[in-house]
N, C-alpha and C positions, 0 to 999 in steps of 0.2 A: 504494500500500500504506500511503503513511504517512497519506493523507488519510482513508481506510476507518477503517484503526487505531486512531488518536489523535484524530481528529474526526468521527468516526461511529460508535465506541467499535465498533467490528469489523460491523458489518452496510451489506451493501450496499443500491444504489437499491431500491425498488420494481418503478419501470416499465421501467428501464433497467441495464444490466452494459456501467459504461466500462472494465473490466479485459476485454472481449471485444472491445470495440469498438477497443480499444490494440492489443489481438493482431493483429486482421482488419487494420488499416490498416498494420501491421508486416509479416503476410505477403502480402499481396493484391496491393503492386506487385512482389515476387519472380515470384510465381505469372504475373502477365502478363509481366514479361520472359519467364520459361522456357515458356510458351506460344510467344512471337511468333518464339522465338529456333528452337522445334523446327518452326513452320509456314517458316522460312524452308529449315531444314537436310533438309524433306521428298524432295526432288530426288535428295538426296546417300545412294546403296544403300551401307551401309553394312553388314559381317557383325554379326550381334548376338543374344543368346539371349533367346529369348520365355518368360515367365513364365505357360505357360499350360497345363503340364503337370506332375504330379508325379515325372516322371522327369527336366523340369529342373531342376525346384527341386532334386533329392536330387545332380544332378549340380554346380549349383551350391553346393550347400552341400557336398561333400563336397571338391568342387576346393575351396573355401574355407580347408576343416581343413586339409587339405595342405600348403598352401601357406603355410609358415613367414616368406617374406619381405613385408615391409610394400606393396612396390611392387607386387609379383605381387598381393597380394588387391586393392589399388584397383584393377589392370589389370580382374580380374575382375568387380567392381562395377561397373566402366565399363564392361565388354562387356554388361549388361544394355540391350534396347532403350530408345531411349528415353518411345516410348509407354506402356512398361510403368513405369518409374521416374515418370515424370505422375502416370499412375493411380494409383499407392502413396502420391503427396504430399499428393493428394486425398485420400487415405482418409485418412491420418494427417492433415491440417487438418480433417475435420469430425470424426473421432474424437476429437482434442484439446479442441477445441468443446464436444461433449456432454461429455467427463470433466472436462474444468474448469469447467462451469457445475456438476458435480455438488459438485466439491472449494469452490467461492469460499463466502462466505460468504451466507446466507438476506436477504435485502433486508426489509424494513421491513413486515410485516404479508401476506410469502412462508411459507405455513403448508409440512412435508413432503410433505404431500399433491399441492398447488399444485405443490410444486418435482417432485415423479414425475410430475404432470402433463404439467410444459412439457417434462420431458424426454422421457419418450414423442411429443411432437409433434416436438420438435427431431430425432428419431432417422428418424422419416417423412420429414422436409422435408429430412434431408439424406442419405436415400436419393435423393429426387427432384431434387434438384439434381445428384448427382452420376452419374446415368445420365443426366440434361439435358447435361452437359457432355463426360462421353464418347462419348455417339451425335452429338451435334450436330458438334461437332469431327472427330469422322469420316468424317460423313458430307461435309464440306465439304472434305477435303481436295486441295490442286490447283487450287481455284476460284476462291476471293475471301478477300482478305487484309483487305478490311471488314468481311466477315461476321465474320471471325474477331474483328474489334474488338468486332462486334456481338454476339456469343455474350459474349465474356468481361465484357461490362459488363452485359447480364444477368443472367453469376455473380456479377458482384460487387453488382448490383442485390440479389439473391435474398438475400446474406451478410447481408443487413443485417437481418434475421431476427433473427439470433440475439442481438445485445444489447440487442433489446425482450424485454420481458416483459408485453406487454399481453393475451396470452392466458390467462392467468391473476388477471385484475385480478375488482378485486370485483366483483359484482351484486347488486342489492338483492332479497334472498328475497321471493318471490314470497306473498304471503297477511301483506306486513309492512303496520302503521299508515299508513307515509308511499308506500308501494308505488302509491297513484294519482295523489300528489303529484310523485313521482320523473321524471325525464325520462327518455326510450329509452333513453339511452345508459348511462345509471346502472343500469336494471334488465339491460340487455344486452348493457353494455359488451366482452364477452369475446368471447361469440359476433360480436357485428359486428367487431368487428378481426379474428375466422381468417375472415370471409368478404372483408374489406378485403383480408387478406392473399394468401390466396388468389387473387383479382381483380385486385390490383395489383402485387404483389412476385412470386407464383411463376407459377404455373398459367395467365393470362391470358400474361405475359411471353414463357413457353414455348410455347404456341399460336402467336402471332407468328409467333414464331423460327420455331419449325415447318413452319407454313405459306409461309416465304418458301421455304425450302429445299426444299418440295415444289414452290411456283408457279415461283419463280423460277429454279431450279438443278436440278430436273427430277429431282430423288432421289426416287425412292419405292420405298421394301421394308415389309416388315411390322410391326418395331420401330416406325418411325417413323409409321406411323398408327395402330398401338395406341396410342403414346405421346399422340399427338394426339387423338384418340377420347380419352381417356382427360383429358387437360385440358381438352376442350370438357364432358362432363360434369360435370368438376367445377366449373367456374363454370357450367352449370345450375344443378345441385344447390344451387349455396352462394346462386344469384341469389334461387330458390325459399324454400331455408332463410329470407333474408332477407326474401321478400315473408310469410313464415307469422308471423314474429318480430313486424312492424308491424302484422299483423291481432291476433295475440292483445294487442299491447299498447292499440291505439287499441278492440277490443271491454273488456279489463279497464279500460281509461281511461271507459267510457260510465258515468254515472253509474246506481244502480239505479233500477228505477222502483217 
């Protein structure tokens, strides 16, 4: 805060949010303790109330109000599953995510526009990271405590998403002066990083994972090959996108005749 402040007179990076990237390495080894710690506690039938109805929730919150002593409400906090209390951490850390990339301050040549941009994409990617982490972990439970390594460094792979800002970087308008001087990356800088990204951080990642837990672990229901369907597409698409990208720029590169 003081570095932002006082030596960057209140605006942040460009291409990069170390105020997220602080947060993520603060919560991310929590989150894999309390992962590894409920993959071990899975054995143990425990009574517990599922948060998957609204006649719990009103039972829960009503036992709540009632319950005037301090011990008796943790008691009752605690009888939430614990599958269910996971899920909720997850949504409150990518919720937190998007509302404070919304709250920090604009980076250096980050227009409004730009910043509803990235947040509209950030809202996508951590829809799919966090149905990537509740189906996968589910679907594994009982089987392999590596996989479980292997899922959560994928999530933590995929986290890193969020304090780039390369989706949003410039590109050189297309019909400008220097537009045949410019190199690829200059004129299409934005789009090839969400296909980079795509390809290498989420959707490629996911695929993987998927696919082992269908080859190797012998899981198959419907979720999980739409889900898979559904990432092999998208790196089609993004491959495609990218092969149309280098034709229109090596044809706008051809000199006229």
């Amino acid at each position: 805060m003081f570095f932002t402040l006082k030596l960057r007179k209140g605006k942040d990076y460009k291409w990069f949010s170390a105020p997220i990237l602080l947060f993520l390495m603060s919560i991310v080894p929590s989150m894999w303790i309390l992962e590894l710690d409920h993959q071990h506690q899975l054995n143990k039938s425990n009574p517990c109330k599922k948060l998957d109805s609204m006649d719990n929730w009103k039972s829960i919150i009503n036992t709540f109000r009632n319950n005037t002593k301090e011990n008796e409400a943790f008691k009752l906090l605690f009888s939430v599953c614990d599958d269910d209390w996971i899920l909720v951490l997850h949504e409150i850390l990518l919720i937190l995510l998007i509302v404070g990339k919304w709250l920090l301050p604009l980076g250096g040549g980050v227009t409004r526009d730009k910043l509803a941009q990235l947040l509209l994409i950030f809202v996508g990617t951590a829809a799919d990271i966090l149905e990537f982490t509740n189906e996968t972990l589910s679907d594994i439970q009982d089987r392999s405590l590596e996989l479980v390594y292997l899922i959560l460094a994928v999530w933590t792979w995929s986290m890193l998403q969020f304090p780039l800002q390369l989706s949003v970087m410039n590109s050189t308008p297309e019909g400008c002066d220097e537009g045949q001087s410019s190199s690829l990356l200059k004129q299409h800088g934005a789009e090839i990083w969400n296909i980079m990204q795509s390809l290498f951080i989420q959707d490629g990642p996911f695929l993987v994972v998927r696919l082992m837990i269908m080859i190797c672990f012998e899981v198959l229901h419907p979720m999980l090959i739409f889900f898979s369907i559904k990432n092999f597409l998208m790196i089609i698409l993004n491959l495609y996108y990218l092969v149309i990208i280098c034709q229109d720029y090596r044809s706008s590169a051809l000199p006229d005749p």
